[in-house]
C-alpha positions, 0 to 999 in steps of 0.5 A, a space after each residue: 316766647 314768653 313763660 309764666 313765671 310759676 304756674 300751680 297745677 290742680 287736678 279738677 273732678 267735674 261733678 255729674 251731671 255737667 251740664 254745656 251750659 255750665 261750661 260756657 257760663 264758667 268760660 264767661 265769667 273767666 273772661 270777665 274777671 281779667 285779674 285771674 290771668 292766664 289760665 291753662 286747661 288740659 285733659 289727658 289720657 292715659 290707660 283708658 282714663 281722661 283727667 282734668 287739670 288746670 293750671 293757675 298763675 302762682 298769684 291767683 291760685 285761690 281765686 281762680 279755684 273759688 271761681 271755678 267752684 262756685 261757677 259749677 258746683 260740685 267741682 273739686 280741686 285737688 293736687 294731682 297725685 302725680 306728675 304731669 308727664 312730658 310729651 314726645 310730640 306736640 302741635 299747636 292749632 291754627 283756623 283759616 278765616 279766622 275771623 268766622 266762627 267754628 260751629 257752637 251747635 255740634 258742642 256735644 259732638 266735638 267733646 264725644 270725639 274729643 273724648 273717644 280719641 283721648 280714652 284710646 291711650 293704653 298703659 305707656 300712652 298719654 295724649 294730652 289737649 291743652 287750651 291756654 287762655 290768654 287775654 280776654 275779649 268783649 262782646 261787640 257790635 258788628 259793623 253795618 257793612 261787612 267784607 266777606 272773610 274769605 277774600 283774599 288780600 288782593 281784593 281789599 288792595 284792589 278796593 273791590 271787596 265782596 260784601 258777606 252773605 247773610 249767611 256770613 253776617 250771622 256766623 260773625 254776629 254770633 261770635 261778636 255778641 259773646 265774651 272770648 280769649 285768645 288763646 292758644 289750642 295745642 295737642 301733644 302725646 307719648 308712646 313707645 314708638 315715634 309713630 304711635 306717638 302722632 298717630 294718637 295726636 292725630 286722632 286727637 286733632 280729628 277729633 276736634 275737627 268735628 267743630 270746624 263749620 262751614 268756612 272754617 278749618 283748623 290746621 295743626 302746626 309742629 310744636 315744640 314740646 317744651 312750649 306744651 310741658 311748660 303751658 308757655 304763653 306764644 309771643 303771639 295767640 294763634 285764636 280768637 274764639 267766643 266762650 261758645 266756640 271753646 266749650 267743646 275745644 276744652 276737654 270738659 266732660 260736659 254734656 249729657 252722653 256717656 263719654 268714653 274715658 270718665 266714669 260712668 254718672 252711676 253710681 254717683 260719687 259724692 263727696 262727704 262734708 268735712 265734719 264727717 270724718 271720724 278717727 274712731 269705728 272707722 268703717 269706710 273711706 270716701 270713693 270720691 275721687 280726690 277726697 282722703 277722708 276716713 268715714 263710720 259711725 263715731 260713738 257720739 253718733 252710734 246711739 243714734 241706731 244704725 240700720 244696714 241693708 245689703 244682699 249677700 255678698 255685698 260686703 254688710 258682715 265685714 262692716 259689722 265686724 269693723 263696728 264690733 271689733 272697734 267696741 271691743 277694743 275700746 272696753 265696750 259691752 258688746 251683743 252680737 245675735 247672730 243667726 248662722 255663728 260665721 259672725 261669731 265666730 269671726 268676732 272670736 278670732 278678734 278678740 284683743 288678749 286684754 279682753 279675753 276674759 270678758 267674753 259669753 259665748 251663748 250657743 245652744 249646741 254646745 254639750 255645756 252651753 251658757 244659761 239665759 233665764 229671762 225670769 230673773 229680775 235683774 231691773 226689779 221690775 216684774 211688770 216690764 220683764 213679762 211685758 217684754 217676754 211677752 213681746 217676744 213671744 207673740 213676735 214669733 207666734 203673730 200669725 195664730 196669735 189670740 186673746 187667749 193665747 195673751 191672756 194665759 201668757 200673760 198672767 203666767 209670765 208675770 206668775 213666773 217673774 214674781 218666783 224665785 228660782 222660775 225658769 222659762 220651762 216651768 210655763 207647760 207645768 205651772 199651767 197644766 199642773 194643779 199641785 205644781 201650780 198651787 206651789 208656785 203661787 203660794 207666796 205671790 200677793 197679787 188679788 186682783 191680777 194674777 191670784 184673780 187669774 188662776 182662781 178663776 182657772 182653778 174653778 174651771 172643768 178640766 176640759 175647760 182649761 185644756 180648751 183656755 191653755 191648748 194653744 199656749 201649750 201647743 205653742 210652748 211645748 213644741 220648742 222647750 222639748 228642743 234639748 239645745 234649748 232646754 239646756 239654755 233655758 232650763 238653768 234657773 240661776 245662770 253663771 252669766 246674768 244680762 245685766 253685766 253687759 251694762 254694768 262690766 261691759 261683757 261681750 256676749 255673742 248669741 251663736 244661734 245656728 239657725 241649721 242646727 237647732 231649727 229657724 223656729 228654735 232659733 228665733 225663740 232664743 234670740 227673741 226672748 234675749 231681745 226681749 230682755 233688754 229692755 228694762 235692763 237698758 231703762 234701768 241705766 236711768 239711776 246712773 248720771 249721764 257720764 258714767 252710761 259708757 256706750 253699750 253697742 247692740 247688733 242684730 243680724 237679720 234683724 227681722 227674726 230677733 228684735 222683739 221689744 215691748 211697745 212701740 219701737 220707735 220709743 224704744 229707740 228714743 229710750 234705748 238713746 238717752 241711756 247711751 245704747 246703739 241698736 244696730 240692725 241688719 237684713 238683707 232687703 226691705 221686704 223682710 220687716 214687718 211694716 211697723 219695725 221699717 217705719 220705726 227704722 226709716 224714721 228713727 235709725 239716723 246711721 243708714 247703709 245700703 249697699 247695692 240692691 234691688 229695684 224696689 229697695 233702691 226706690 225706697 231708699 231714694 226717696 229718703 236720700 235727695 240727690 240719688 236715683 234708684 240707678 245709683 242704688 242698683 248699680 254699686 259695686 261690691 264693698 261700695 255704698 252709701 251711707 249716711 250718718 250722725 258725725 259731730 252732732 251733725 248729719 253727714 247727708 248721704 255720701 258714698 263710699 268704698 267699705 273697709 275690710 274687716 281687721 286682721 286675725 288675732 285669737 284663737 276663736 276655739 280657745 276664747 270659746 271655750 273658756 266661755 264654756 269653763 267659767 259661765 256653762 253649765 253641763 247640759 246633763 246636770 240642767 236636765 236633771 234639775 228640771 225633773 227634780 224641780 218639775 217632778 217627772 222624768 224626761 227623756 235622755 238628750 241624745 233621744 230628743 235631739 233630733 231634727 224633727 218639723 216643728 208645728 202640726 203634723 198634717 192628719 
């Protein structure tokens, strides 16, 4: 007997789909390359599971392995994690007649069987089939005459030997005209009891029986384990076997049934590049079997945009905070819009203690809620600041949307924009109150836009202007009676101003509690906040490229929110050049409207998707070449695809297990409410200044703040 003197073994992960064809393709190029040596395989069983190794003469580790993945691509080798595990028991395989060939049509089948016996291993079990290949055959031609196999010695002693059958000649010719090995096929297993020892190694033996063909038998001899635990060559191979006949003896999953023991085709696992590993807002790991390999969003890539879709539960709002949190640890502004306050609320309670003093808390319940006035004209630029207001409102109005309704907004907005001390509430007032309007506008100088406007308002009828201005007013008046917003949106000089997310890297959370203050109500507030972005971010132009620090924007069911002035898919290119990340969630693609899903298809280079629904699944595999709907559908929760900008590269879609969000470390009710103590203001004193300033009298809060619809009251 003689040993290989140092054999290196390397755990195989076949790619799916691996095709029988692929297998012998593979064994024949190994048979023509007689530099690789001796090489062994083996597959094993253990706990329901089917691993693939080989085992690789220490000299030509590198070449073997190059060869097995550039034969089938996708094949990945790894050092096995652990161990190989000593047998109890061990047989080696012998065929009678060996001279014909074991069937090359029931392939399919043997590996079925052969696999079926190999995943029956539980916890303490192993079973194991190990096929060494020593050295390799050519292909040859049959002679003219040929004996027929079967005959005894005695026969050719007696020089009366019977010719092969046609049938014969046919099975001989088959194995001559391919490649081969001899080689050694050996069976081996472990478990608790003597008897459940051979039992599992005799169901492995069956099993590739199923390859015997007519004349043939393969026979199972005693072994000695140690020959099998040290993959020892014999003094003498026991087969001769074509690349055809030791396709389906190898313990390859290939073929294109479900074979028990191996993971299911779908999902696909695929395996990322290597320039896509990140160090920095880590998200996932790769679920490709064998690959250690941290994956997310880097910040070179995130002003690329990102875009999540996920239903609920699949895992989204856990990768959201991992994102999130990273940019807080790492001094970044932060927004987080935020429709139901569990996000925010998580956000809080991760709030490193050097970066407590950075947080906005903006929710309009709260008795001393942060101020947003999206008048004020931070980017001095009037124009764009009511463009985008504007924007924002008819994002939220589209479905009664009109000429009229834009006309008066307008001109309103840009009147507003161009007033000290103006807030949003002013807008039912400045357009249905003469003298309150006179005022306002007196020291705007614009003839021929807004001043041209509003003379030509003022020279209507009353019932004129009541028919111009009912429908912005019915639309107005319906939300800013709303005491929640009132109080966010009635402070004219606010304590927290916008721009300090860009310019002191704030890290505002906009808690909208979309059952609390109404889905209506709610909208308005994170629209109008969107809104105001714009020319915020654009006014990031007059610093140099290197002082832009990244700003990360985040927007749950994006859908309701986003609301920016123009084309969005613009706006992205804009928001990307000013170092800006937009990062969009929803749960399906039947929420967004068609143009904000065309701009986020074509222009949000960062994707995630996790496990969805047929009509997703479609959409989003057409965008990702090498996945099928069936991946899509079938993801398991925490798991998903992605694909994203890594190292000024894309990564392509790769899968991956999604992390969980970083543990707890503040108290969220503390960092909230010192939000409230530096940047709130009592919702009391902002309804009084709003009757001092509009000159009327409102009602007390508490009789307004009640849950009534909003929109019109059926007659």
């Amino acid at each position: 007997m003689k040993k290989i003197p140092s054999i290196v073994w390397r755990e195989v992960h076949w790619p799916s789909p691996f095709t029988v064809e692929q297998a012998i393709g593979l064994l024949t190029r190994l048979a023509t390359d007689p530099e690789s040596g001796t090489v062994t395989f083996e597959a094993r069983g253990h706990a329901g599971r089917v691993r693939s190794l080989v085992g690789i003469n220490s000299r030509h580790t590198r070449t073997v392995s190059r060869l097995i993945r550039s034969q089938v691509d996708g094949t990945r080798l790894v050092t096995p994690p652990a161990e190989r595990r000593p047998t109890g028991w061990a047989q080696s395989l012998t065929m009678a007649h060996p001279r014909l060939s074991l069937s090359t049509e029931r392939i399919e089948g043997t590996i079925r069987s052969v696999f079926a016996a190999l995943a029956s291993a539980g916890e303490n079990d192993e079973v194991v089939l190990q096929v060494l290949l020593g050295e390799r055959l050519g292909p040859s031609l049959l002679p003219r005459t040929v004996a027929d196999p079967r005959d005894g010695w005695l026969s050719h002693l007696l020089g009366q030997p019977e010719p092969a059958s046609a049938e014969l000649r046919a099975s001989l010719r088959a194995r001559a005209a391919q490649h081969g090995f001899r080689c050694v096929v050996r069976v081996g297993a472990s478990a608790p009891t003597p008897t459940q020892t051979q039992a599992l190694a005799r169901a492995l033996f069956g099993g590739l029986r199923v390859a015997e063909a007519a004349g043939t038998r393969l026979h199972a001899h005693v072994e000695r384990t140690v020959r099998l635990d040290a993959a020892s060559r014999p003094c003498q191979y026991p087969l001769k076997l074509s690349v055809s006949e030791l396709a389906g003896l190898m313990g390859w999953p290939a073929g294109t049934a479900p074979l028990r023991g191996v993971p299911a085709a779908h999902p696909r696992k695929i395996v990322p590049p290597k320039h896509a590993k990140v160090t920095d807002r880590v998200i996932a790991v790769s679920d490709a079997p064998g690959v250690d390999m941290t994956l997310g969003i880097s910040a070179d890539g995130a002003p690329f945009h990102t875009v999540l879709t996920a239903p609920t539960g699949a895992g989204k709002s856990e990768t959201l905070l991992r994102l999130i949190t990273a940019d807080i640890r790492a001094g970044r502004g932060v927004l987080v819009i935020d429709p139901k306050n569990d996000l925010v609320r998580a956000v809080l309670a991760r709030i490193p203690e050097s970066r407590r003093d950075d947080v906005v808390v903006i929710d309009p319940t709260d008795p001393q809620p942060v101020g947003v006035n999206p008048l004020i004209d931070e980017a001095q630029n009037p124009e764009l600041l009511a463009e985008s207001l504007l924007a924002a409102m008819k994002s939220i109005w589209e479905a009664s949307w009109g000429v009229r309704s834009e006309e008066v907004l307008s001109a309103a907005l840009l009147a507003l924009t161009r007033t000290k001390g103006a807030n949003l509430l002013w807008l039912p007032t400045l357009l249905s109150d003469r003298p309150f309007r006179q005022r306002t506008l007196q020291n705007i100088d614009d003839p021929f836009g807004v001043e041209a406007f509003f003379a030509r308002y003022d020279q209507m009828t009353p019932q004129a202007q009541a028919q111009i201005i009912g429908p912005a007013l019915t639309k107005l008046r319906q939300f800013l009676i709303r005491p929640g917003l009132r109080a966010v949106l009635g402070q004219s000089a606010p304590k927290f101003t916008f721009s300090e997310l860009f310019t002191k890297q704030r890290i505002v959370l906009v808690s909208l509690s979309k059952g609390t203050v109404g889905a209506e109500s709610a909208r308005l507030l994170g629209s109008v906040i969107t809104g105001m972005l714009m020319p915020l971010i654009l006014q990031r132009s007059s610093l140099p490229p290197e002082k832009r620090s990244l700003v990360g924007i985040y927007i749950d069911e994006v859908q309701d929110y986003l609301a920016l002035p123009g084309d969005l898919a613009a706006a992205y290119a804009q928001a990307r050049g000013m170092n800006v990340a937009f990062t969009a969630a929803h749960q399906f693609r039947a929420q967004i409207p068609a143009p904000m899903l065309a701009a986020f298809d074509a222009n949000a280079r960062n994707k995630i998707a996790w496990g969805m629904n047929a009509s997703d699944a479609s959409d989003i595999a057409k965008m990702a070449p090498g996945l099928v709907i069936e991946d899509l559908m079938l993801l398991p929760r925490f798991h998903a695809y992605m694909t994203s900008v890594a190292n000024g590269e894309s990564t392509g879609w790769i899968s991956a297990r999604m992390l969980a969000a970083d543990p707890e470390c503040s108290n969220p009710a503390e960092i909230k409410a010192a939000s409230a103590q530096r940047y709130g203001v009592p919702a009391t004193a902002t309804d009084a200044q709003v009757r001092r300033m509009l000159q009327f009298r409102t009602p007390r809060a508490d009789a307004l703040d009640t849950p009534g619809p909003i929109g019109r009251r059926p007659r």
